[in-house]
C-alpha positions as CSV (number, residue, x, y, z in Angstrom):
1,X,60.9,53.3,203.3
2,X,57.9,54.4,205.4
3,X,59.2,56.4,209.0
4,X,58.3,53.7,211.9
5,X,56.7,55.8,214.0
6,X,56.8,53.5,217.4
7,X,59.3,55.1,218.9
8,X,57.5,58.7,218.8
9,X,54.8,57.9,221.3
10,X,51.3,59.4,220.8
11,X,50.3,60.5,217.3
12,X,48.2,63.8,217.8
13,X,47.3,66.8,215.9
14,X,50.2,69.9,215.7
15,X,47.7,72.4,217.1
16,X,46.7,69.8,220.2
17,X,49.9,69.2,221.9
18,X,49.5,71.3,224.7
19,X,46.0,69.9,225.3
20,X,47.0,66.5,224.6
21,X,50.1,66.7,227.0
22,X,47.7,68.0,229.8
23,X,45.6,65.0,229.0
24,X,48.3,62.8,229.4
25,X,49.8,63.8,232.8
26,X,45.8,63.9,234.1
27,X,45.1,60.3,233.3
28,X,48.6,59.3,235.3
29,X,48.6,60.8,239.4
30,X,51.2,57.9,240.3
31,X,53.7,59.6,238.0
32,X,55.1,63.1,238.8
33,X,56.4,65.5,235.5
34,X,59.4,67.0,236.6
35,X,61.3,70.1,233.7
36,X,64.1,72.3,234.8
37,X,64.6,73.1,231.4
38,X,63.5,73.6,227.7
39,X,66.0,71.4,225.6
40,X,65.4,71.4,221.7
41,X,67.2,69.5,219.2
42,X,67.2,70.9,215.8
43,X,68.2,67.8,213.1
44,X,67.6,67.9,208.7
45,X,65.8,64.5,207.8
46,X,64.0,62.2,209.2
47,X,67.2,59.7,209.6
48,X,68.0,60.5,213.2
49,X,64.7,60.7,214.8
50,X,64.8,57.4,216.2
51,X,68.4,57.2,217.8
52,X,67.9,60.9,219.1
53,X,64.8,60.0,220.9
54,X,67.1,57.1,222.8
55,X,69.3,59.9,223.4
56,X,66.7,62.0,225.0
57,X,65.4,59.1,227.2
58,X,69.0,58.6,228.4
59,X,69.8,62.5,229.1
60,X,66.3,63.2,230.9
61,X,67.7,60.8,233.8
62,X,70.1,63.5,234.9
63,X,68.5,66.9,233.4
64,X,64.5,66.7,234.0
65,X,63.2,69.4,230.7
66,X,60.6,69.6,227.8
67,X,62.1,68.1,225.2
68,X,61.4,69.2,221.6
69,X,62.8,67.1,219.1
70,X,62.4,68.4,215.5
71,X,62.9,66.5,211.8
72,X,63.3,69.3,209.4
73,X,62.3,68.0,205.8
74,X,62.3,69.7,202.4
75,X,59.4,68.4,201.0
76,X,58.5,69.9,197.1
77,X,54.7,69.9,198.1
78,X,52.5,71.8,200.3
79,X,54.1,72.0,204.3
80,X,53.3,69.4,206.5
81,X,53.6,69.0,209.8
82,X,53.0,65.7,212.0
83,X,53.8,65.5,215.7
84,X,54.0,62.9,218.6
85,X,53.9,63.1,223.0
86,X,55.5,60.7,225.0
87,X,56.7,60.7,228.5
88,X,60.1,59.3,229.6
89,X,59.7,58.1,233.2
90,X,62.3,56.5,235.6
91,X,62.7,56.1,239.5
92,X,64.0,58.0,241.9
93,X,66.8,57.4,243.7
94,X,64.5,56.1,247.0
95,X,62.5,54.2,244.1
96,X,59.4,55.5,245.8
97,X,58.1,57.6,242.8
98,X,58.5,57.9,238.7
99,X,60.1,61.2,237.9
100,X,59.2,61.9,234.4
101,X,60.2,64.4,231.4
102,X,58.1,65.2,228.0
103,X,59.2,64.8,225.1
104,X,57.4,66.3,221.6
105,X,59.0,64.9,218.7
106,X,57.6,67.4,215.2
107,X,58.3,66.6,211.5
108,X,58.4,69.5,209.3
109,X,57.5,68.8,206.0
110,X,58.3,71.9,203.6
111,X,58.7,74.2,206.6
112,X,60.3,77.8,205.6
113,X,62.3,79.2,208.8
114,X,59.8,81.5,210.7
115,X,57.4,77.5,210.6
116,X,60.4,76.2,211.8
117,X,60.7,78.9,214.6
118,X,56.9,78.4,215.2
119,X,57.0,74.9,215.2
120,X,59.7,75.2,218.0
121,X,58.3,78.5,219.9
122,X,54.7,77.9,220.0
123,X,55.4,74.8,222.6
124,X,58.1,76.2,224.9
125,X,58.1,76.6,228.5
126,X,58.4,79.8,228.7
127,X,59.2,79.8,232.7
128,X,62.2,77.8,231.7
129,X,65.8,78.7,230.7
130,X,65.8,77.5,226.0
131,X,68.7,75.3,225.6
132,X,69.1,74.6,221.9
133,X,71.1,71.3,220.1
134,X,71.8,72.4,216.5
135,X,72.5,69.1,214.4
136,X,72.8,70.6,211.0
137,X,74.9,73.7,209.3
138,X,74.0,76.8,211.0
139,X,71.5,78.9,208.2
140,X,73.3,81.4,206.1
141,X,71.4,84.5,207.7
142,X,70.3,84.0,211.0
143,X,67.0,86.1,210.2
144,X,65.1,83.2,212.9
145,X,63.5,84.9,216.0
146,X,64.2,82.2,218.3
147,X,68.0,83.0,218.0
148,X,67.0,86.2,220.6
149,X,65.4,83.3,223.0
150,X,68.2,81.0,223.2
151,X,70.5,80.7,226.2
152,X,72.5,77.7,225.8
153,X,72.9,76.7,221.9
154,X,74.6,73.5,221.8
155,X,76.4,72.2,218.5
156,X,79.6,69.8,217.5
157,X,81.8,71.0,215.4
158,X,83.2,67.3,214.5
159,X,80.4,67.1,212.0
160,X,80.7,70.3,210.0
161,X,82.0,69.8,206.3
162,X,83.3,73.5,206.3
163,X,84.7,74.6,209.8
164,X,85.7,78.0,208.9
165,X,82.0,79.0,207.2
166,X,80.3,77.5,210.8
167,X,82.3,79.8,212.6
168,X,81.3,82.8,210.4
169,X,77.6,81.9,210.4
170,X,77.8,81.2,214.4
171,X,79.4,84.6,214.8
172,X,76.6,86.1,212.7
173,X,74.2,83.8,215.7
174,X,75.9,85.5,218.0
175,X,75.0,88.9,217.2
176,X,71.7,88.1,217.1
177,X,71.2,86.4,219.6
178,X,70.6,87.1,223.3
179,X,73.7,88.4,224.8
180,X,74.2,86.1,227.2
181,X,73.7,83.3,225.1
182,X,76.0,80.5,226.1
183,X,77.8,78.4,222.5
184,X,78.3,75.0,224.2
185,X,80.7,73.3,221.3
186,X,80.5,68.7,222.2
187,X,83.5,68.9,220.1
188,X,85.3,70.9,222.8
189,X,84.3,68.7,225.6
190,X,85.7,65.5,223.9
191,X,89.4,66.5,224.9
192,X,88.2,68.0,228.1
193,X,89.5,65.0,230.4
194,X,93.0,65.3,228.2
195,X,92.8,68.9,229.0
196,X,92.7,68.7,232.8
197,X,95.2,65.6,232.6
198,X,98.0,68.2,231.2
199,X,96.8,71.4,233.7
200,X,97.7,69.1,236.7
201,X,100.7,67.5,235.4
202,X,102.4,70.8,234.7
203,X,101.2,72.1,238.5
204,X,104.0,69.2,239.5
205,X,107.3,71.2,240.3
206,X,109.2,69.2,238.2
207,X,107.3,70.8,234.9
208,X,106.3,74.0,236.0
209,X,109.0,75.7,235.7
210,X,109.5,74.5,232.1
211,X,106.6,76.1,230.8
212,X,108.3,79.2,229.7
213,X,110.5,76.5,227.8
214,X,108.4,74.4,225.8
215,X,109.3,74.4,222.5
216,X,107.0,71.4,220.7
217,X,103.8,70.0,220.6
218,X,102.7,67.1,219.0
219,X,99.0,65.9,218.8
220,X,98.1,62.7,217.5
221,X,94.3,62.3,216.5
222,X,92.5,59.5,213.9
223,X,91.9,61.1,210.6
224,X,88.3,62.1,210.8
225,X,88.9,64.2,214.3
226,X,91.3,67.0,212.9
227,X,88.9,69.7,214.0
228,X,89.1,68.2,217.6
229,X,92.9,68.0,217.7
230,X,93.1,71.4,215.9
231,X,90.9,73.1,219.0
232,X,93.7,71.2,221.4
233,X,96.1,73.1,219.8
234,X,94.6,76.3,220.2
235,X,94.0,75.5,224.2
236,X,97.2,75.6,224.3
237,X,98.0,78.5,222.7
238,X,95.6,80.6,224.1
239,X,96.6,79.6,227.7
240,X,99.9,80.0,227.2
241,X,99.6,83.2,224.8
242,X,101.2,81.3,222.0
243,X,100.8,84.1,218.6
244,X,100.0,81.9,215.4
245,X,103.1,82.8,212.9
246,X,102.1,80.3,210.0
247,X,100.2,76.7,209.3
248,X,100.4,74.3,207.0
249,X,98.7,70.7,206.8
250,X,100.6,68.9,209.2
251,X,102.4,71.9,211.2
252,X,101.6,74.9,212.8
253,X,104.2,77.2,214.2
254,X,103.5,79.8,216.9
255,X,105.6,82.4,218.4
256,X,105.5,82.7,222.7
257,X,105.4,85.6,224.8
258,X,109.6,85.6,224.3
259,X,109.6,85.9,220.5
260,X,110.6,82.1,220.6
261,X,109.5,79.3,217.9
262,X,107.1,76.8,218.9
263,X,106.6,74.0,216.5
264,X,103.1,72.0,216.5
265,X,102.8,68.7,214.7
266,X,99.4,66.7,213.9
267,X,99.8,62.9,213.9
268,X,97.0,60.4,212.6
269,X,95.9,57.6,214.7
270,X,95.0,54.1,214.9
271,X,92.4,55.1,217.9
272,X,89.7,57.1,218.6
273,X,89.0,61.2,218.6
274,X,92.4,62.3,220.5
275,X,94.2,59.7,221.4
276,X,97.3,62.0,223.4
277,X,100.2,64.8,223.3
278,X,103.4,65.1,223.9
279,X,104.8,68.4,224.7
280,X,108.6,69.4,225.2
281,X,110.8,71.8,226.4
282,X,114.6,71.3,225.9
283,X,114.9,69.5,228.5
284,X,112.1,67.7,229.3
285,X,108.9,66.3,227.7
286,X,105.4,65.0,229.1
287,X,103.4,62.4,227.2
288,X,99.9,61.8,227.3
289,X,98.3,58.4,225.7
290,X,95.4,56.5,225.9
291,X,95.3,53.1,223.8
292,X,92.0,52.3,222.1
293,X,89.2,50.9,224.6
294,X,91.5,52.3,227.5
295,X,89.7,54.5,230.6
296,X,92.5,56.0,231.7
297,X,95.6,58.2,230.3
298,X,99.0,57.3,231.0
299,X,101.1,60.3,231.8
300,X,104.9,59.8,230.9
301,X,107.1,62.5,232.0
302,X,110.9,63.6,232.0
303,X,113.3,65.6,233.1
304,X,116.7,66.0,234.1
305,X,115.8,64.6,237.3
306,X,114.7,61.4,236.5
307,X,111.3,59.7,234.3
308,X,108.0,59.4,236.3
309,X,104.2,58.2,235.2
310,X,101.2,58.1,236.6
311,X,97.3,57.6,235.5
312,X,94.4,60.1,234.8
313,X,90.6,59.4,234.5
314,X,90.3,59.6,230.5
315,X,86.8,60.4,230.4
316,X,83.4,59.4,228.7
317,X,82.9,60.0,225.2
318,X,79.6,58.9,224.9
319,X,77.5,61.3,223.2
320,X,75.1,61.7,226.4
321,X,77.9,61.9,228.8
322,X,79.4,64.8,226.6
323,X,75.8,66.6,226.4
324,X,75.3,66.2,230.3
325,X,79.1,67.7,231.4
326,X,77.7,70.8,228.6
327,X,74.8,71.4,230.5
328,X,76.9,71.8,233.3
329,X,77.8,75.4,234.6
330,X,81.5,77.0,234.7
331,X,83.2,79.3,233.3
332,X,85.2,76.7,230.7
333,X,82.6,78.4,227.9
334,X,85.3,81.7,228.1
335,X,88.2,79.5,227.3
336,X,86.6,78.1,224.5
337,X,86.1,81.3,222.8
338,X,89.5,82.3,223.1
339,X,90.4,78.9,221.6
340,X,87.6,79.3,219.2
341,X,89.1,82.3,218.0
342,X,92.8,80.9,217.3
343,X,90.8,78.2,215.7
344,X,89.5,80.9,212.5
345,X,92.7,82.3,212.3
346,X,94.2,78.1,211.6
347,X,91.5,77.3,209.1
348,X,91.4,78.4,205.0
């Protein structure tokens, strides 16, 4: 089926986009071009194209940037390459003026790496700060310059077929890369609102003191999101220095600061990504849930002293919503690389 190209904007020639997106912003003086950022996303295929450009118009609301959007084909003939301009434009907040962010949208037919890093390089911002979305599997050798120019490389490890070889090739990333390259994982962000839910219930006085305690852990996740509840797991244990002592499919059993056992059990699902926890101590327990189509978590907890439960926001998981809280600073990045780290040591 021939690529509908409507969505893409402005057809124009690979070597004219700079020209042509000067052209474009001259002809328009009621419309101001606003870009905080560069903000690429890498995809194989033509297949996505469309519903990433969407996703571009939707995240450019909150993060004003040159977008690059790239299709990266094999093709067995000669290399191709066609590209597009387009502007997405909305009001401010007075509704006095159109704030608007480029996007360039490239198809790379046949391109070896170094044309894919041209294809990307050559129409950079260079004033701006590269934030990279890698939608495919990370390449074998990471021989690419642009790897040295990234400093926020965005990826979600939901979609990868082989966890434990992304992990190798993103370490390989890393030591090419700039060194203070930021790995932003979506993946990670997903159980972010689940996260902070279980930090402030165990600041209650009635659970802190049982942290030393706890004994189990159970995770219950839909089949497809094992990854996600398998970098839960390892939040936990690297911020609670919980040592990994052996795994199997559905358990993992850890070993705390005290030499004690702590079991970990993986549920399936009915519902969505994460869908709770429930951790224990001897005496006590907390339980985290959220029901399918639910905002909010319902936290149950027990002890001794009685049973308790009270509500927490449960977050967006809409793909842009997840993007946008990446693209936010804070030191959360450093946590994920200590869970990341658990998370290699858990995988065959």
């Amino acid at each position: 089926m021939p690529l509908d190209e409507t969505p893409f904007g402005l057809p124009v020639a690979f070597d004219h986009i700079s020209s042509q997106l000067k052209a474009l912003w001259d002809s328009d003086s009621e419309r101001t071009r606003a870009s905080r950022l560069n903000f690429v996303l890498y995809c194989q295929g033509s297949d996505s194209l469309k519903a990433n450009t969407e996703l571009i118009s939707r995240f450019v609301r909150s993060h004003a940037c040159r977008a690059i959007l790239l299709g990266d084909c094999p093709s067995a003939g000669p290399s191709k390459v066609s590209a597009w301009i387009q502007a997405h434009c909305h009001l401010t907040k007075a509704g006095a003026k159109e704030i608007c962010s480029e996007q360039i949208t490239i198809l790379g037919e046949g391109l070896s790496e170094d044309g894919v890093a041209n294809a990307l390089m050559s129409n950079l911002d260079y004033d701006l700060p590269l934030n990279v979305w890698w939608q495919a599997p990370f390449p074998k050798l990471p021989t690419s310059p642009i790897w040295a120019r990234v400093d926020r490389l965005i990826f979600d490890s939901l979609s990868w077929v082989d966890p434990s070889e992304e992990l190798h090739r993103l370490d390989l990333i890393k030591a090419k890369s700039n060194p203070q390259m930021t790995v932003a994982d979506i993946n990670w962000t997903r159980t972010m609102a689940l996260r902070q839910a279980v930090a402030q219930c165990f600041d209650m006085p009635q659970l802190l003191a049982e942290i030393p305690r706890l004994n189990r852990l159970e995770v219950r996740h839909s089949p497809d999101s094992r990854i996600t509840a398998l970098l839960l797991v390892c939040w936990f244990a690297a911020q609670l220095g919980w040592m990994l002592e052996h795994t199997s499919e559905g358990e993992i059993s850890f070993r705390d600061s005290k030499g004690a056992t702590v079991i970990v059990t993986l549920l399936h699902s009915p519902n969505d990504s994460v869908s709770g926890v429930t951790v224990r101590s001897p005496d006590s327990s907390l339980t985290l849930e959220r029901t399918r189509g639910s905002s909010l978590f319902l936290a149950a907890i027990k002890t001794p002293a009685g049973t308790s439960e009270t509500h927490f926001p449960g977050g967006n998981l809409e793909t842009t919503a997840l993007l946008c809280e990446e693209l936010t600073p804070g030191l959360r990045h450093r946590v994920y690389q200590k869970a990341a780290a658990i998370l290699e040591l858990l995988l065959p």
